[in-house]
N, C-alpha and C positions, 0 to 999 in steps of 0.2 A: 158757844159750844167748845168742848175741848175735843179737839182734832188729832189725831196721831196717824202720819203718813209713813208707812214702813219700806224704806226704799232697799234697794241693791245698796253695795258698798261703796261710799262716794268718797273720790279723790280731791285733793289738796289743790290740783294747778287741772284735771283734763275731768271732760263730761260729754255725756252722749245727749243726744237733742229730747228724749224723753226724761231725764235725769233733768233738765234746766227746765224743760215745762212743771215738771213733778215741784219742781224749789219754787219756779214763779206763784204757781196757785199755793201753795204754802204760806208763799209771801203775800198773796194777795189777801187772802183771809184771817190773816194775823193782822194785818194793815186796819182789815173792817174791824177787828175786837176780840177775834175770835182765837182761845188759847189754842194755839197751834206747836205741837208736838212734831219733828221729823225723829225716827229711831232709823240710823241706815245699818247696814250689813256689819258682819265682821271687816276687821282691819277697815277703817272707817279715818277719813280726817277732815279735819272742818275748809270747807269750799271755798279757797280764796278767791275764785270767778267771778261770783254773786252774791249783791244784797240780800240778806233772807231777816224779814225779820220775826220768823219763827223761832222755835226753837233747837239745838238738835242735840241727842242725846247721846255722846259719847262716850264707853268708856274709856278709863282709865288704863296706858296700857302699862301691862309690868309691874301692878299691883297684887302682891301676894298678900292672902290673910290667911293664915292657919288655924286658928283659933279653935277649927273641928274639924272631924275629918270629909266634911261635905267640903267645907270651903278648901279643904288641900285638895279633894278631887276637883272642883275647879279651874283649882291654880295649874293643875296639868291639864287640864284640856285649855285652857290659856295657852301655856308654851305648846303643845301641839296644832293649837292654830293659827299661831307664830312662824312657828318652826316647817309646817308642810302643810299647811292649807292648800296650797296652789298643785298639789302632788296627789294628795290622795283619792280615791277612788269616789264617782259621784255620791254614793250612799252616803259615804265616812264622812264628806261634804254637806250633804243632807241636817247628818245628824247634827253634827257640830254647829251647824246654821239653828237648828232649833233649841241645841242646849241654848246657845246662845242669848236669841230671844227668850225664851223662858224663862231668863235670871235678868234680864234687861226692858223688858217691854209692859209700859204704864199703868195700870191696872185700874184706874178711875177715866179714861177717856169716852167722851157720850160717842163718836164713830172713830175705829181703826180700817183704815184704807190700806191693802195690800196694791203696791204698780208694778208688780213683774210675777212671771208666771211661781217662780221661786221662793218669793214671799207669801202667795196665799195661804199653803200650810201652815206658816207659824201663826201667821193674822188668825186664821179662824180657831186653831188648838190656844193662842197664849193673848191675842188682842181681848181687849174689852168692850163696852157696848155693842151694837151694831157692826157687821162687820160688810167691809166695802168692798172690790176688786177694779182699781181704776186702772184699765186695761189702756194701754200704750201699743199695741200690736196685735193681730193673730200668731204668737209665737211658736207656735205648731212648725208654722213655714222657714224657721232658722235650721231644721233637724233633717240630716239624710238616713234616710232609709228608718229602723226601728230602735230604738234605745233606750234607757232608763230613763234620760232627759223628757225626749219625747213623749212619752209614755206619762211621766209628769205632769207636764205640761199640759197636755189635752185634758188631763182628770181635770185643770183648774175650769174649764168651758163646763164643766157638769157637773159641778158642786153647788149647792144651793146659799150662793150668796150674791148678792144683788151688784151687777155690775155695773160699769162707767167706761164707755165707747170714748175715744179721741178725734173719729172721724165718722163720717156718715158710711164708709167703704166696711170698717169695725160694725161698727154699729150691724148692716145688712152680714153679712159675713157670721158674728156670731148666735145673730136672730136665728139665720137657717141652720146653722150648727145645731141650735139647740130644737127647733123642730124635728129637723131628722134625726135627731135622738130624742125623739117623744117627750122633750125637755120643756117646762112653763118658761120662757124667756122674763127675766128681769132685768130689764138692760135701759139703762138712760144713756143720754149723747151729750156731752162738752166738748165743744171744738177748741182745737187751740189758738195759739197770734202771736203778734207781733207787736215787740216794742218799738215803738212809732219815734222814741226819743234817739234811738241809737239805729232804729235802718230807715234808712231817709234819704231824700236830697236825689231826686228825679233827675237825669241827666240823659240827655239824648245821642241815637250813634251818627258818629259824620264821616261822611261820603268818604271815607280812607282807606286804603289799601291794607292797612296794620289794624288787626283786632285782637281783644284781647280775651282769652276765655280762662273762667273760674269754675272751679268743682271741687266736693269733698272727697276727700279722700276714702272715705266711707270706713276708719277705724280697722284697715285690714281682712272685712267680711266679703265673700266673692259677691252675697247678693246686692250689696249696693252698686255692684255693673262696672269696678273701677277697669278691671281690663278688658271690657267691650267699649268703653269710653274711648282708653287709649289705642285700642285699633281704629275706630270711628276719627278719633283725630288725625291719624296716620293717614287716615285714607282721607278726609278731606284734603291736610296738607296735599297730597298728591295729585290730587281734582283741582286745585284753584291752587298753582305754581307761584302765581303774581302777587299771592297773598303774603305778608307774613302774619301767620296765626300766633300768637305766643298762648300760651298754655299754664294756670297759674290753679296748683293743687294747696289745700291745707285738711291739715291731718296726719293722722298715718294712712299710707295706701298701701296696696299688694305689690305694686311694683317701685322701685328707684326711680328716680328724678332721671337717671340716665341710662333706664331701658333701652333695650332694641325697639323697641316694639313704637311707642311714644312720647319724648323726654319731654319733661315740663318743668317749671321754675316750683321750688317748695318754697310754702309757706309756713311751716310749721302749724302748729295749735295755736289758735289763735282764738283769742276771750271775747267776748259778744262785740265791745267798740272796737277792736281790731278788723273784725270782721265787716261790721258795717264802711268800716275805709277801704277796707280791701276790694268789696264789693263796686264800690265806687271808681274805683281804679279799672275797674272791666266791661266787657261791652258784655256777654254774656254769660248767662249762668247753664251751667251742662251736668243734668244729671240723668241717669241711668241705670235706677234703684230696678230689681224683680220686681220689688211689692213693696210699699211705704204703708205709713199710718198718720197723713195728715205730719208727714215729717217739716223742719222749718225752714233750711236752709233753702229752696223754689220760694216760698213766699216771703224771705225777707228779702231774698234779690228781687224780687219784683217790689218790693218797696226802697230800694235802691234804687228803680230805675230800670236794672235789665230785664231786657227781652230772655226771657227762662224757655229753655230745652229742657223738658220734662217726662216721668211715664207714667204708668197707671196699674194696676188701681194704689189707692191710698192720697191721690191730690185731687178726686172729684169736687173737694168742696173748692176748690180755688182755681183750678186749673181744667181751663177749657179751650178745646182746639182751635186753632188760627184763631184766638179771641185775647185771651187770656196768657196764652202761654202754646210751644208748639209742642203739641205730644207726637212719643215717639216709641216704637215696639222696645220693650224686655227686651236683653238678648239680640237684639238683632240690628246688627255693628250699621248694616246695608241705611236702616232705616233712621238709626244715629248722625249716621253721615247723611246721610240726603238731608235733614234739618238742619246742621249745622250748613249746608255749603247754601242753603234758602237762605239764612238769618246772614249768614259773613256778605253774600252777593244782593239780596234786596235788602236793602236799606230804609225804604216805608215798611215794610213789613217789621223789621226789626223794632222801629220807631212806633206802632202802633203796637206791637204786643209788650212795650214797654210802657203806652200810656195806658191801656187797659189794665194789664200787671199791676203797674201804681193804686191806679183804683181802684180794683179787688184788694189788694191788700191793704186798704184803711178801712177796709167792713170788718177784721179782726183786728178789735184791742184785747189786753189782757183786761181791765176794769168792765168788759163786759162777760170773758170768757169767767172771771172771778164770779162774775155776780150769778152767772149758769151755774156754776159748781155749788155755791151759796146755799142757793134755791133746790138743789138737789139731795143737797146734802141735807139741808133741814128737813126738807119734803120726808127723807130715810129716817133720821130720828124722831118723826112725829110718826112712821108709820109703825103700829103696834105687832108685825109678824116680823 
């Protein structure tokens, strides 16, 4: 089949953990035979992170053709999304995202897959065959209050095209959505995983005073919980004096490395085998998203080995309490900290939700999450509506 995956705008050296699943199944499927197409956003550069042995369609940038007066109107909406893409108002953004596509997006492809709320308008006005929506989140919940964005956004939950859940948490979430909007649900499930070759190498915690804890910096968004983290760490440090807690972030966060609040060592950005060392290098993994969607960073440290501080909803397919991993409320610093100062102080406890951890997380490979997409995807182009 010829595939076309239309992403957000992908960077040269940084990526979000939907963005690297979105490349992996790319790559998985190109792997099996199948012509795989990526179109990403404006201002667009080829991924030097990851393997893909898709395709990706870039253009050309700083290519003028005048030749008529369509293509000079082009060549200025080129240098205007050059020049203030990043500026202009969300509509102007809108458009310019769709001229875009419209002059760039395949036009023989048997399914085009929209992965972000932003892409589905041009996937269903300018994609070809089939059209997909392989949804990476409920993105409704990034929006305060009422906005253009928002507003966007939700119209994609109720447009008639056939969706693609990432987690089982998705999957329930959009099913009811579409009920109570008197909606026919068409909604499949691919869960995602873990590369087994790069997070690895089980290592257990020992009875020591000095622990080390790892988290994402969550890209600067308040809801990945970075400053309810770093109060939580604040106040463990404070609860167990005898400890030394070290504190090891990578990413961008909300706050400096040398906060009031809770200083920690940076790691910067750091490429998937960076990560898997790093992971290694800690006893525990600390995160404290609002709301995930089957995000990766909890289940490749548990295939690292640590014992994962975790919340909910978005990790039920992997994360289950005093089992698997120790959940912990959204929001609420209190209950952040009581789980860490459990994991730093009992040390069987840590040690089993790292051997449990371990072994939930070799039930996701990509070669099986591939082969669900596979099957779903052909399932969609055999189906005649």
């Amino acid at each position: 089949m010829k595939l076309n995956f239309v992403t957000p705008p992908l960077s040269a050296t940084n990526f979000s953990g939907g963005i690297y699943c979105i490349l992996k199944y790319a790559d998985g499927l190109a792997r099996k035979g199948h012509d795989v197409i990526i179109t990403p956003g404006v201002h667009s550069a080829m991924p030097k992170w990851i393997r893909c042995d898709a395709s990706f369609l870039l253009r050309e940038k700083n290519r003028l053709k005048l030749s008529s007066i369509s293509e000079f109107k082009h060549s200025i909406l080129n240098m205007i999304e050059i020049a203030s893409f990043n500026y202009r108002s969300q509509e102007m953004k809108a458009a310019i995202t769709n001229d875009y596509f419209a002059r760039i997006m395949p036009t023989d492809s048997v399914i085009t897959i929209a992965t972000a709320w932003d892409t589905v308008e041009p996937v269903i006005k300018f994609g070809s065959g089939k059209k997909v929506y392989f949804m990476q989140h409920f993105e409704t919940v990034f929006f305060d209050g009422e906005c253009y964005e928002k507003t966007k956004c939700e119209m994609t939950y109720q447009l008639p095209i056939v969706k693609i859940a990432n987690s089982q948490w998705l999957y329930n979430t959009v099913n009811e959505y579409a009920r109570s909007h008197c909606l026919k649900p068409d909604i499949f499930k691919c869960l995602n995983a873990v590369d087994h070759e790069i997070y690895k190498n089980m290592h257990f915690a020992k009875d020591t005073e000095s622990v080390k804890i790892i988290s994402y910096g969550g890209r600067c968004a308040a809801w990945k919980g970075f400053l309810e983290m770093a109060k939580a760490v604040a106040l463990t440090r404070s609860r167990l004096p005898n400890y030394t807690i070290e504190w090891f972030v990578y990413g961008n966060a909300i706050l400096p490395p040398d906060n009031p609040v809770a200083r920690y060592l940076p790691l910067g950005f750091l490429k998937p085998v960076e990560l898997g060392q790093a992971y290694n290098k800690a006893d525990i993994l600390l995160s404290a998203s609002w709301y995930e969607s089957f995000p990766l960073f909890p289940i490749e440290a548990m295939a690292c080995g640590l014992a994962v501080i975790t919340t909910q909803p978005g990790t039920e397919d992997y994360a289950f309490h005093a089992d698997t991993a120790h959940i912990v409320e959204p929001r609420n610093v209190e209950s952040i900290a009581d789980g860490l100062c459990k994991l730093i102080v009992d040390i069987d406890y840590r040690n089993n939700l790292s051997l449990k951890g371990e072994e939930m997380a070799t039930k996701f490979t990509w070669e099986s999450s591939v082969d669900t997409m596979e099957k779903i995807l052909g399932e969609i182009a055999m189906n005649e509506c």
